[in-house]
Residue, then its C-alpha position, 0 to 999 in steps of 0.5 A: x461504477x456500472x455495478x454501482x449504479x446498477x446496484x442502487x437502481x435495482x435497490x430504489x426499483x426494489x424499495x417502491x415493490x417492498x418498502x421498508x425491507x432492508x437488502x442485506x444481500x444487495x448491500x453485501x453485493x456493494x463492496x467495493x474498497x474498503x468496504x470489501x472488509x465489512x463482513x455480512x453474517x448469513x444470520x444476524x447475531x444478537x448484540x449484547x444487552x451490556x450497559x455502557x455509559x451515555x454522553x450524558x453519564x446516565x447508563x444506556x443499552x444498545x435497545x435505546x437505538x431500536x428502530x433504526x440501523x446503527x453504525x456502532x463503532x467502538x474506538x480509544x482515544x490512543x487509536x491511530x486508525x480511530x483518529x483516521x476513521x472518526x472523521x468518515x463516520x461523522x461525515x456519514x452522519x452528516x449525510x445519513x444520520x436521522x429517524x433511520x440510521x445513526x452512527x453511535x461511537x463507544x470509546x471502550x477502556x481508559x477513555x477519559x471525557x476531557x481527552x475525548x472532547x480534544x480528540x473529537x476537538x483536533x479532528x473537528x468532530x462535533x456531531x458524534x456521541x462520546x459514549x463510553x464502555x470504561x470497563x470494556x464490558x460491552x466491547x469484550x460482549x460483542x467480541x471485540x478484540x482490536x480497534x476499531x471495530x464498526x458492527x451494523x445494528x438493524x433497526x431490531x437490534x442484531x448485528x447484520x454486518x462488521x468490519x474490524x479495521x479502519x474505513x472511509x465511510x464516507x466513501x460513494x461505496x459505503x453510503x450506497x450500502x448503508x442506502x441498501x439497507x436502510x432503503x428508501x424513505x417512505 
């Protein structure tokens, strides 16, 4: 908990001297828990260009998310640990979501919309995007292999961290991450 501490007073310390400038290495210095399973690149990785269809059935890219961080967080509605994690993401949402950060979910392969709606619906989920990638062309782009997969987006559109598995992201720990990279608010 000092480590925690510690580490978002150097971040809002930081934040007033250098605004609007991401601390990849401060949020990688974070983890803790869960969290120690979110892998930061040294260098970001270019996501992929692939479309994948938007709530609303119109085709989408990831550029339409430029200019702020994304939690991507690629999902099936038969994924056990999808429906456990679902519900962290949103609450993320809840407290963080906005002009600087937001989580954006993709039910990659056979997903269809009404057994998407009754799983958001079981878990009262009702703040997330039922984005899908019915041919799992964007997942297979961005290289994932097994459910779920949350990849961190900066507001440029490289991938800065990923974590293949499961994960409170509503934990204290993750929020201070995602607070270290997004930084203050100006």
């Amino acid at each position: 908990m000092r480590k925690l501490i510690s580490a978002l007073l150097y971040t809002a310390l930081m934040g007033l001297a250098n605004t609007g400038h991401a601390d990849v290495a401060m949020a990688e210095a974070l983890r803790e828990g869960d969290m120690r399973k979110l892998n930061f690149h040294s260098t970001p990785v270019a996501a992929s260009d692939v479309p994948f269809t938007g709530a609303d059935g119109s085709e989408m890219t990831l550029a339409d998310f430029s200019g702020k961080y994304v939690v991507l967080n690629f999902w099936a509605t038969w994924c056990a640990p999808c429906r456990v994690e679902m519900p962290h993401l949103s609450a993320l949402q809840t407290a963080m979501g906005g002009d600087r950060m937001e989580v954006v979910t993709i039910a990659t392969g056979r997903n269809p919309l009404p057994v998407m709606q009754r799983f958001f619906e079981e878990i009262d989920v009702d703040n997330l995007p039922l984005h899908t990638d019915p041919r799992q062309s964007l997942a297979r782009g961005m290289g994932v292999l097994g459910l779920p997969v949350t990849v961190i987006l900066d507001p440029d559109g490289y991938e800065v961290a990923r974590m293949q598995g499961e994960a409170d992201w509503s934990s204290e720990n993750a929020m201070a991450i995602m607070q270290a990279l997004i930084g203050p608010e100006s």
